[in-house]
C-alpha positions as CSV (number, residue, x, y, z in Angstrom):
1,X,-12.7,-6.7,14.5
2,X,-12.8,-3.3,13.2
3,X,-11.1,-2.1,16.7
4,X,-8.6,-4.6,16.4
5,X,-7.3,-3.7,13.1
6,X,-7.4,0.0,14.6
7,X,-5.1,-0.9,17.2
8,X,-2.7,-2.8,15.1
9,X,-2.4,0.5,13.0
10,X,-1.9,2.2,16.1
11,X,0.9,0.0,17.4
12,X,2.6,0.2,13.9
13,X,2.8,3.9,14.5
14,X,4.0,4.0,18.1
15,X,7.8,2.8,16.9
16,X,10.1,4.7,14.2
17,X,10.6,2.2,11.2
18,X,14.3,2.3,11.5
19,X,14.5,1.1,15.2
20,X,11.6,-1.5,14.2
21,X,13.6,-3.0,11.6
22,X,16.9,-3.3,14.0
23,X,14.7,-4.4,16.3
24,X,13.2,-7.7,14.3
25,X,15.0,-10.6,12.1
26,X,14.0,-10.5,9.0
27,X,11.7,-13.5,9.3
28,X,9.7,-11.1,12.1
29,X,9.5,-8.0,9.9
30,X,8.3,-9.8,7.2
31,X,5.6,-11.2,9.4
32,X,4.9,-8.0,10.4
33,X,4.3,-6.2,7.0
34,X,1.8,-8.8,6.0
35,X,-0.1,-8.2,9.0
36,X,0.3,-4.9,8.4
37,X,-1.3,-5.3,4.7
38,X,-4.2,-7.5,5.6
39,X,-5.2,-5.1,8.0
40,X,-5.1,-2.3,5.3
41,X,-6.4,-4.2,2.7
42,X,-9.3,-5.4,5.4
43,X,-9.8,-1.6,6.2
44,X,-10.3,-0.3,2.7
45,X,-12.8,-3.4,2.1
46,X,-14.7,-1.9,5.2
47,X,-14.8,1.5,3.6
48,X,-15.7,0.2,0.6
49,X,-18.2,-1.7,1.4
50,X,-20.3,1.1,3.0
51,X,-19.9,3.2,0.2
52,X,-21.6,0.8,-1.9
């Protein structure tokens, strides 16, 4: 799991934010900056958790 979230932070940084939002609808980007959020949100949980 932990790789996965790693690589969807990974592919968020491969494209510019301008030519992602031409790119998608605004249905898709939407989509896309949830993901984004549970992924963070699921990372910071990780860390976290091993700090406690």
């Amino acid at each position: 799991m932990m790789q996965e979230l790693m690589q969807m932070m990974e592919r968020s940084d491969e494209e510019p934010r301008e030519r992602q939002i031409r790119r998608l609808g605004a249905r898709q980007l939407r989509a896309r900056q949830r993901e984004e959020r549970r992924a963070e949100q699921a990372i910071m949980e990780i860390a976290w958790s091993r700090l406690c």
